[in-house]
Jmol script that loads the backbone (N, CA, C; Angstrom):
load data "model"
ATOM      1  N   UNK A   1       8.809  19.132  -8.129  1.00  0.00           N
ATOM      2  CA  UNK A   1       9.702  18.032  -7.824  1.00  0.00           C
ATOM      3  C   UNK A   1      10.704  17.863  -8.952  1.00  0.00           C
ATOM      4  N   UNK A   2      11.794  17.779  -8.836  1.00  0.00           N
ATOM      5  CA  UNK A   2      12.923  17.412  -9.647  1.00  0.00           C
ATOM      6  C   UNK A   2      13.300  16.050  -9.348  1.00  0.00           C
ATOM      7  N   UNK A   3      13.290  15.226 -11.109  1.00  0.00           N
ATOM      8  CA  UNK A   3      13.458  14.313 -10.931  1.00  0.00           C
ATOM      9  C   UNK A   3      15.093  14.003 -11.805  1.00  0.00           C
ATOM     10  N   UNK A   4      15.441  12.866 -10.995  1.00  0.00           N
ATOM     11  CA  UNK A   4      17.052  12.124 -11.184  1.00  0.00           C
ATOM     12  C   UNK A   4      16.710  10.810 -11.793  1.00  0.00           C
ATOM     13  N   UNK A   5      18.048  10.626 -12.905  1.00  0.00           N
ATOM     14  CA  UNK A   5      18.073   9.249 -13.409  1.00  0.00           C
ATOM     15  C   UNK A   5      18.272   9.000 -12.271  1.00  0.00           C
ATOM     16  N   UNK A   6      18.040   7.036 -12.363  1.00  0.00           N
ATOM     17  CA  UNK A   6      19.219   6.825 -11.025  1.00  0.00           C
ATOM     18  C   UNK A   6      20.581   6.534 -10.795  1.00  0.00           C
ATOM     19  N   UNK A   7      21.258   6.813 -12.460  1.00  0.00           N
ATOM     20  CA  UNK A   7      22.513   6.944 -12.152  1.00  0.00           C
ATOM     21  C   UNK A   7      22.763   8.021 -11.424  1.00  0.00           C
ATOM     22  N   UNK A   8      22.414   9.142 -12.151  1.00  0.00           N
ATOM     23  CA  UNK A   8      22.403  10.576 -11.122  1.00  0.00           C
ATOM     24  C   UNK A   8      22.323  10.559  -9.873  1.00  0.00           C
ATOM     25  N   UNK A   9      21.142   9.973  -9.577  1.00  0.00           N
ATOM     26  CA  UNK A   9      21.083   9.437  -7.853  1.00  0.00           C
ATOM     27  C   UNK A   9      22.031   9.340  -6.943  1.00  0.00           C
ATOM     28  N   UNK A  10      22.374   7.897  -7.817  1.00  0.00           N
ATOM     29  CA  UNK A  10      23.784   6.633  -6.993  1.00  0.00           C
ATOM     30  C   UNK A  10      24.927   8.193  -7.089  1.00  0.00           C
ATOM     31  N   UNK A  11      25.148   8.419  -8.108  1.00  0.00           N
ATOM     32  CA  UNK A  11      27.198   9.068  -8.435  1.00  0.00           C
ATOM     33  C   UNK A  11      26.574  10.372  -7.225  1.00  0.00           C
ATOM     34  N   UNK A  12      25.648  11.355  -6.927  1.00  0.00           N
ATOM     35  CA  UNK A  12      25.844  12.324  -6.454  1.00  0.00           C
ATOM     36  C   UNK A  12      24.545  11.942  -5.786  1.00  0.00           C
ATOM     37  N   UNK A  13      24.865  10.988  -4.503  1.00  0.00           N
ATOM     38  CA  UNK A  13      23.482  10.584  -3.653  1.00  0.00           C
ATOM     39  C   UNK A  13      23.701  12.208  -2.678  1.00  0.00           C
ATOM     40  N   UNK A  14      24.600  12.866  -2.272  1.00  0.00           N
ATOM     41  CA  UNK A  14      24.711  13.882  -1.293  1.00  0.00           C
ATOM     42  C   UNK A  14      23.432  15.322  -1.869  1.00  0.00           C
ATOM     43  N   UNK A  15      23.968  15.608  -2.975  1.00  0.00           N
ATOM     44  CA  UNK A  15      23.350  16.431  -3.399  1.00  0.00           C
ATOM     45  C   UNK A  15      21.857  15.860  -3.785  1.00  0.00           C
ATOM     46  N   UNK A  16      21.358  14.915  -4.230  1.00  0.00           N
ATOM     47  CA  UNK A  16      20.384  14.209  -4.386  1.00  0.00           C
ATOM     48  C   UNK A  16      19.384  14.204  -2.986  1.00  0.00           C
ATOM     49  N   UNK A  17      20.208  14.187  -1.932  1.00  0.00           N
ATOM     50  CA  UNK A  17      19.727  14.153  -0.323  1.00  0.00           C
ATOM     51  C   UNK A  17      19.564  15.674  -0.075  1.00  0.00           C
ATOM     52  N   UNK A  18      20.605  16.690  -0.378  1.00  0.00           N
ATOM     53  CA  UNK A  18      20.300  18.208  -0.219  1.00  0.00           C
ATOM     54  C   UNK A  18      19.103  18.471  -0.782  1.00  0.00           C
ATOM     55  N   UNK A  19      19.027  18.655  -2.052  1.00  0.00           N
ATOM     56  CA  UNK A  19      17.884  18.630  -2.603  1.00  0.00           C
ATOM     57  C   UNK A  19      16.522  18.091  -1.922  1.00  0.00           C
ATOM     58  N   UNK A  20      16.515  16.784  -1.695  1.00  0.00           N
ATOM     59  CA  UNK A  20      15.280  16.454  -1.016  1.00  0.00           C
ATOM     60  C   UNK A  20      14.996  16.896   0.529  1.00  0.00           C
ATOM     61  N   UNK A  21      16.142  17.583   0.978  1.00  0.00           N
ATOM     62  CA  UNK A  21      15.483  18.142   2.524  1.00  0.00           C
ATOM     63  C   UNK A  21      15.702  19.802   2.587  1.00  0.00           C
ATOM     64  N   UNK A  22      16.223  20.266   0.737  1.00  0.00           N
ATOM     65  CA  UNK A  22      15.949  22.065   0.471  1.00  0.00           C
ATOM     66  C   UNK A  22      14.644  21.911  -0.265  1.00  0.00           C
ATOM     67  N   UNK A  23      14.221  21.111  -1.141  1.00  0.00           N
ATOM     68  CA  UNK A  23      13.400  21.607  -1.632  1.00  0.00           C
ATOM     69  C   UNK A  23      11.964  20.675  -1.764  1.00  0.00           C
ATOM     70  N   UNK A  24      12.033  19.455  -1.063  1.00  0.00           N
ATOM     71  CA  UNK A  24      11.024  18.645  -0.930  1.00  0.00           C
ATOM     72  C   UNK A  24      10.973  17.253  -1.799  1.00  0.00           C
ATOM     73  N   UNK A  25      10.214  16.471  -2.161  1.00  0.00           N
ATOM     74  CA  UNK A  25      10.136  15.095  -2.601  1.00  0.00           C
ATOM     75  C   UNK A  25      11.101  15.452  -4.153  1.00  0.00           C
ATOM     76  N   UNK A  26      12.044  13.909  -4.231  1.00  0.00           N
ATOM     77  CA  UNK A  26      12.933  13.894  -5.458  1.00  0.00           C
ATOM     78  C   UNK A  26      12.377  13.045  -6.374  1.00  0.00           C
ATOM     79  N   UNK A  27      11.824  12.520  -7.236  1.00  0.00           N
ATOM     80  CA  UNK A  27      11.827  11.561  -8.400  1.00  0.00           C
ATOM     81  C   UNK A  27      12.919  10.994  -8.818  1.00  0.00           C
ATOM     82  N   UNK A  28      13.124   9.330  -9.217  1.00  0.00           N
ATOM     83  CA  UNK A  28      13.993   8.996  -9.502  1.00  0.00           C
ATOM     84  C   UNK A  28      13.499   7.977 -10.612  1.00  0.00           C
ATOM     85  N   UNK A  29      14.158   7.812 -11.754  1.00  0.00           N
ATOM     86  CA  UNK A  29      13.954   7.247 -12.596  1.00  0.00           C
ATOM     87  C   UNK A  29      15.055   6.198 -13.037  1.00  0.00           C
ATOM     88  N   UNK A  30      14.002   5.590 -13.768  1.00  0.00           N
ATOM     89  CA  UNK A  30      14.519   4.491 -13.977  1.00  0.00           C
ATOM     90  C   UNK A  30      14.120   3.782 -15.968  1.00  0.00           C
ATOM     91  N   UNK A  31      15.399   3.959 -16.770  1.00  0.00           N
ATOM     92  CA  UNK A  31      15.179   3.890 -17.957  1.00  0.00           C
ATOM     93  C   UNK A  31      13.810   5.012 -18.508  1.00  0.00           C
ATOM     94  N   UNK A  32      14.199   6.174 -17.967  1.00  0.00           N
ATOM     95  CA  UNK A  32      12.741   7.165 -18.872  1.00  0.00           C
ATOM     96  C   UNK A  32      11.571   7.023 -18.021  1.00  0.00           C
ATOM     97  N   UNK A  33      11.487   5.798 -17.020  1.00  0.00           N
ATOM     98  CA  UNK A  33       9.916   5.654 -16.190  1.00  0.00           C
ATOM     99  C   UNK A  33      10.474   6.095 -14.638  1.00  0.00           C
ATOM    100  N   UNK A  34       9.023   6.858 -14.446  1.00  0.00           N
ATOM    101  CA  UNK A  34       9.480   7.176 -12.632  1.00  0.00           C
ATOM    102  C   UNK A  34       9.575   5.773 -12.200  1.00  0.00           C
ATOM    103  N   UNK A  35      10.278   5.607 -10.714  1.00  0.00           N
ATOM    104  CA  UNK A  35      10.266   4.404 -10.457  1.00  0.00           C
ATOM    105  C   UNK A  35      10.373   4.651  -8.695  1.00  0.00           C
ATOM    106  N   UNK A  36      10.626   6.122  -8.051  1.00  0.00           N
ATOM    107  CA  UNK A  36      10.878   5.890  -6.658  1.00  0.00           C
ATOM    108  C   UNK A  36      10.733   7.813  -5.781  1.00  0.00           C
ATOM    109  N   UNK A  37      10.253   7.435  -5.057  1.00  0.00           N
ATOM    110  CA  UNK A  37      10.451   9.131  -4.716  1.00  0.00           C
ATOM    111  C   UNK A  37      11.155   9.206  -3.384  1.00  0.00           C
ATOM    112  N   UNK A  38      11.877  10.030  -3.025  1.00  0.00           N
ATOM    113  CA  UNK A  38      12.921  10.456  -1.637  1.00  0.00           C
ATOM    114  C   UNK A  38      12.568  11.620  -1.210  1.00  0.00           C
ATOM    115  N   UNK A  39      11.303  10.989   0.384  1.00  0.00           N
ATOM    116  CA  UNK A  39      11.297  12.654   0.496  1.00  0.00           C
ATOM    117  C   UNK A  39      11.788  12.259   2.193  1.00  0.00           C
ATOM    118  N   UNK A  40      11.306  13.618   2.343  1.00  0.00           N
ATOM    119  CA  UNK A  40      12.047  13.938   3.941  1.00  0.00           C
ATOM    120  C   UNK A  40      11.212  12.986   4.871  1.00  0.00           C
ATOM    121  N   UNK A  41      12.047  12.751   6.127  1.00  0.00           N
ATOM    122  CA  UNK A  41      11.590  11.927   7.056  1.00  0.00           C
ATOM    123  C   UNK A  41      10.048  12.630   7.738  1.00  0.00           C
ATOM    124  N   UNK A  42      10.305  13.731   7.982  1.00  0.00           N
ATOM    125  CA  UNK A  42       8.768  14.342   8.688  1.00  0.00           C
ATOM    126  C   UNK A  42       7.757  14.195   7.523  1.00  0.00           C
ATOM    127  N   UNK A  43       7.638  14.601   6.499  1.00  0.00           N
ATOM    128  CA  UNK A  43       6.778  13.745   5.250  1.00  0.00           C
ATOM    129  C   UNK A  43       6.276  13.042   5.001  1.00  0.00           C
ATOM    130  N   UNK A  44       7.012  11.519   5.698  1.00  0.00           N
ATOM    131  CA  UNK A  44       7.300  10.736   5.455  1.00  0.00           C
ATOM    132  C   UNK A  44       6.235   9.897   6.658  1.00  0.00           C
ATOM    133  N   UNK A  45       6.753  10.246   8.228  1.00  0.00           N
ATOM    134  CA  UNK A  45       6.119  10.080   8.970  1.00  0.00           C
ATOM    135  C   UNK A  45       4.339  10.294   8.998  1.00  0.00           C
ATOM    136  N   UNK A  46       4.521  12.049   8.255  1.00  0.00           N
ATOM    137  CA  UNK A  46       2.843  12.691   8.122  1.00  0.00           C
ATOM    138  C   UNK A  46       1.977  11.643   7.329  1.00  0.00           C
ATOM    139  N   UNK A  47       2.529  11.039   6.319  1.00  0.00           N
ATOM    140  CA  UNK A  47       1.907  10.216   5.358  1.00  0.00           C
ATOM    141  C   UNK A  47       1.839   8.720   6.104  1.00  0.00           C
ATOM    142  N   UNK A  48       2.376   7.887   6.738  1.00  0.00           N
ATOM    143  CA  UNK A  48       2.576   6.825   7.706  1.00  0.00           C
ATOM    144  C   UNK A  48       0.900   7.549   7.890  1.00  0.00           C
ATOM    145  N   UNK A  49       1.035   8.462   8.854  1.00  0.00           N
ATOM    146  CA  UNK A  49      -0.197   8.730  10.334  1.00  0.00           C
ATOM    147  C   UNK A  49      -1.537   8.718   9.745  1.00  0.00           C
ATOM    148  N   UNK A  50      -1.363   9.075   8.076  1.00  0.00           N
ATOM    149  CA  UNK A  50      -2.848   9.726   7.645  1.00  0.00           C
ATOM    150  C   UNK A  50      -2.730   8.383   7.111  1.00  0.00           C
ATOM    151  N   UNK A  51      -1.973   7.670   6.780  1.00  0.00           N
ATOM    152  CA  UNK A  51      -2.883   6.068   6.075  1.00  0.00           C
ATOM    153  C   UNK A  51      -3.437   5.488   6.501  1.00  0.00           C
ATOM    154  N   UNK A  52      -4.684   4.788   5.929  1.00  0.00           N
ATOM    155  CA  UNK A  52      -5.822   3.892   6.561  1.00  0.00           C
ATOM    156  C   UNK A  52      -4.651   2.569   7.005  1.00  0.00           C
ATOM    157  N   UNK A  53      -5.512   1.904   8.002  1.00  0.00           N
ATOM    158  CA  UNK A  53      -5.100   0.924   8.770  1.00  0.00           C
ATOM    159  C   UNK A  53      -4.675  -0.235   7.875  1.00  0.00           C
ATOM    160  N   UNK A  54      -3.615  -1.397   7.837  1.00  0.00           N
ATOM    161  CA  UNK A  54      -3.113  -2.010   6.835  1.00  0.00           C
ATOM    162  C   UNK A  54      -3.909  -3.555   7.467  1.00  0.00           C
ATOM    163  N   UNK A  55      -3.744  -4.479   6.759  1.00  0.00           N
ATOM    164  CA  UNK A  55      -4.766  -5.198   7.199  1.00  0.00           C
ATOM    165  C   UNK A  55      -4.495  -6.069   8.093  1.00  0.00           C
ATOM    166  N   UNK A  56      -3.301  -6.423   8.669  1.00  0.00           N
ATOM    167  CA  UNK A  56      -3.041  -6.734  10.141  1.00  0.00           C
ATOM    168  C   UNK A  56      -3.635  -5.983  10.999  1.00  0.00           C
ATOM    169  N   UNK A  57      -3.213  -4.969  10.589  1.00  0.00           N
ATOM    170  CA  UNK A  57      -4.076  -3.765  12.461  1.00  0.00           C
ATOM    171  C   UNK A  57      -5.289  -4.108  11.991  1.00  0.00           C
ATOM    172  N   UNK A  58      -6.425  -4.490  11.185  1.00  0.00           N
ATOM    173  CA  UNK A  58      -7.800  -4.325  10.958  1.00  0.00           C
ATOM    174  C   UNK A  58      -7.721  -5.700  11.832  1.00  0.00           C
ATOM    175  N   UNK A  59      -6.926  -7.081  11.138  1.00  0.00           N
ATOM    176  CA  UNK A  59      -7.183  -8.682  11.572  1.00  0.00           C
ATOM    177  C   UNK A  59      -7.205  -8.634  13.201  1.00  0.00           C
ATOM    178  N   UNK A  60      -6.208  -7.710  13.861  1.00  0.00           N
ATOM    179  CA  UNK A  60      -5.689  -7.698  15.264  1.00  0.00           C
ATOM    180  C   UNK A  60      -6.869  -7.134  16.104  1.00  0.00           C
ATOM    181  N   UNK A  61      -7.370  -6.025  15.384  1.00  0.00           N
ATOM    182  CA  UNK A  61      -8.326  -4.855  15.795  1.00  0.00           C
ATOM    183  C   UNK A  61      -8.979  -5.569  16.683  1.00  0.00           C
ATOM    184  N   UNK A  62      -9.960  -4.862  17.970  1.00  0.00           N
ATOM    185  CA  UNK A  62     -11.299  -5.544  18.098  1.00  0.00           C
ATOM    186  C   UNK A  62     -12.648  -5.136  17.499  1.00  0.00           C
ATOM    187  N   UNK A  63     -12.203  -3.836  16.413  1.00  0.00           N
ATOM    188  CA  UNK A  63     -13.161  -3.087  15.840  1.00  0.00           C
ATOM    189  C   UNK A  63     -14.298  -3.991  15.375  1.00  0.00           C
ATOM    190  N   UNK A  64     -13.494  -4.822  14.137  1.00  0.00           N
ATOM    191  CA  UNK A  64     -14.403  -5.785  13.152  1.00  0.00           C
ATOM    192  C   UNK A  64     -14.810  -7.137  13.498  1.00  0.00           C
ATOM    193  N   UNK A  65     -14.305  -6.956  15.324  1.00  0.00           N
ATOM    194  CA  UNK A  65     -15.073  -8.568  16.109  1.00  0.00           C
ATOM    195  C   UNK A  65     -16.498  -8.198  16.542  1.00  0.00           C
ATOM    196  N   UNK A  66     -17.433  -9.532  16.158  1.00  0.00           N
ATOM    197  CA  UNK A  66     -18.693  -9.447  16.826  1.00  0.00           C
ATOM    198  C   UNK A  66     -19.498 -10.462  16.547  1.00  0.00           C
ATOM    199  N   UNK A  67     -20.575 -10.291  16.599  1.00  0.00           N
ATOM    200  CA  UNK A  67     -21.210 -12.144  16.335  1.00  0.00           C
ATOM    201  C   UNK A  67     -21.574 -12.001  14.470  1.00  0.00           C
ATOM    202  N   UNK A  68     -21.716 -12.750  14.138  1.00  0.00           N
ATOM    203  CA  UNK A  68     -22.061 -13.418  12.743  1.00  0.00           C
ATOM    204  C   UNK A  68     -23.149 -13.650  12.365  1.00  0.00           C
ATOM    205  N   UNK A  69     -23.755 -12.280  11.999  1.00  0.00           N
ATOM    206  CA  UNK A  69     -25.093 -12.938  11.486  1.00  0.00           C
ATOM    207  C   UNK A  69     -25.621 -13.793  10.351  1.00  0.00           C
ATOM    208  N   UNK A  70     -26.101 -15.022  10.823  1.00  0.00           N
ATOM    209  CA  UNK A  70     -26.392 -15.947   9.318  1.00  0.00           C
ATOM    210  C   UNK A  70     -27.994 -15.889   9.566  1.00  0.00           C
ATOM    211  N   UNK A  71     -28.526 -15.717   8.077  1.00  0.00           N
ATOM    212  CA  UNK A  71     -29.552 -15.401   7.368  1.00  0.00           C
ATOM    213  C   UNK A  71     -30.480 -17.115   7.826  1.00  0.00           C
ATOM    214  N   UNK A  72     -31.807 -16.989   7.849  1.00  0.00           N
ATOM    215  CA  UNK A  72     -32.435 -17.918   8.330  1.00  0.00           C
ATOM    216  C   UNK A  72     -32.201 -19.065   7.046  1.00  0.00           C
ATOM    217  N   UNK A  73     -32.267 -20.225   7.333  1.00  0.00           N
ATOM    218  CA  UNK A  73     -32.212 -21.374   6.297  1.00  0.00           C
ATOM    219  C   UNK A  73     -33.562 -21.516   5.568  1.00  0.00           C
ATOM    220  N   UNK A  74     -33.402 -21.447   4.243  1.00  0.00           N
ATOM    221  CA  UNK A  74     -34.896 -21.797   3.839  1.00  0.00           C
ATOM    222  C   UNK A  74     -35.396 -23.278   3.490  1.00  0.00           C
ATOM    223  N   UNK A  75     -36.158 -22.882   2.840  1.00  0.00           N
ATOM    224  CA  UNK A  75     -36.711 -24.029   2.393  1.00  0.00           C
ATOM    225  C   UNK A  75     -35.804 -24.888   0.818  1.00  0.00           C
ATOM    226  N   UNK A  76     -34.965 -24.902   0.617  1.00  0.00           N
ATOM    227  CA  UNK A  76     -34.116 -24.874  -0.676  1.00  0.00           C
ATOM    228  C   UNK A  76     -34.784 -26.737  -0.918  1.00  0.00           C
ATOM    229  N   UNK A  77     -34.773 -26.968  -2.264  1.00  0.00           N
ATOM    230  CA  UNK A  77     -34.714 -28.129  -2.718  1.00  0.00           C
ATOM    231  C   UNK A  77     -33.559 -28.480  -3.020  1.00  0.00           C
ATOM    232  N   UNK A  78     -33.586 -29.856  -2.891  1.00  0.00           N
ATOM    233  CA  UNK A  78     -32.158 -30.839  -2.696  1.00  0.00           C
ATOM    234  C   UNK A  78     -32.467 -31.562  -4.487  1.00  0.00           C
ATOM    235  N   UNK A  79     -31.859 -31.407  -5.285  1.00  0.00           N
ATOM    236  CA  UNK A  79     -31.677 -32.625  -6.400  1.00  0.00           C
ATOM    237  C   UNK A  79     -31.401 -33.366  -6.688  1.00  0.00           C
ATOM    238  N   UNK A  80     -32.072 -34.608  -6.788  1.00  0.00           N
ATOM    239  CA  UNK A  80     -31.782 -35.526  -6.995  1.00  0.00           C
ATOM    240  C   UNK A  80     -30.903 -36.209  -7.720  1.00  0.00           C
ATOM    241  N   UNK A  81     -29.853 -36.978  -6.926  1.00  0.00           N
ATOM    242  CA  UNK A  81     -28.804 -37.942  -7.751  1.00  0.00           C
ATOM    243  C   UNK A  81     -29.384 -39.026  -8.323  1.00  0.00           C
ATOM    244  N   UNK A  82     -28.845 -39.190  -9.489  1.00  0.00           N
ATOM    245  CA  UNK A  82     -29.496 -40.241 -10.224  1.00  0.00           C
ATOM    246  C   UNK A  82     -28.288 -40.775 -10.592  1.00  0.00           C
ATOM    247  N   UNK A  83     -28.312 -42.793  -9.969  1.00  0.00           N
ATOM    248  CA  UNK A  83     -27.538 -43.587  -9.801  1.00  0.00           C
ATOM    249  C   UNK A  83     -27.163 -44.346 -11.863  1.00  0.00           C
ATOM    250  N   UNK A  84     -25.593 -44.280 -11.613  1.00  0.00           N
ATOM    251  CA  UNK A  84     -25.462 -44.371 -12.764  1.00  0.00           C
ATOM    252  C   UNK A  84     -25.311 -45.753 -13.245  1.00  0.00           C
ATOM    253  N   UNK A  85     -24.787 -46.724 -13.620  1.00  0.00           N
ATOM    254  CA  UNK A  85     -24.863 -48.687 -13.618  1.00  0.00           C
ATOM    255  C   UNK A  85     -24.081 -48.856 -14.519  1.00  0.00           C
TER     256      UNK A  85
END
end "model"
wireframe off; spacefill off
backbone 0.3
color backbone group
């Protein structure tokens, strides 16, 4: 992967775009730190399909609906409040 300041980026976005659909994902930086990558749309899509489910589709799902199991109540002691005057 060849990476671009992002001035480089912005002044020659064309060639910046050649690059990422001749030779695959671009790096773009930002002050010396990576900060963004530009890759091709089919890539792009492949990675979408293989990600786990985001947590709306899980909330929406009917996967993770079902009854609720709660654990029997025991015997727990209650402590006593002691009235203050």
């Amino acid at each position: 992967m060849q990476t671009w300041a992002v001035q480089d980026a912005k002044s020659r976005f064309s060639e910046f775009l050649d690059a990422c659909l001749a030779k695959g994902p671009q790096i773009v930086t930002r002050r010396g730190a990576e900060a963004a990558v530009l890759v091709p749309v089919d890539v792009w899509r492949r990675l979408q399909a293989a990600a786990k489910p985001s947590l709306k589709d899980l909330l929406l799902s009917d996967a993770g609906r079902g009854d609720l199991v709660l654990p029997e109540r025991g015997q727990a002691r209650r402590r006593r409040v002691q009235e203050v005057l």
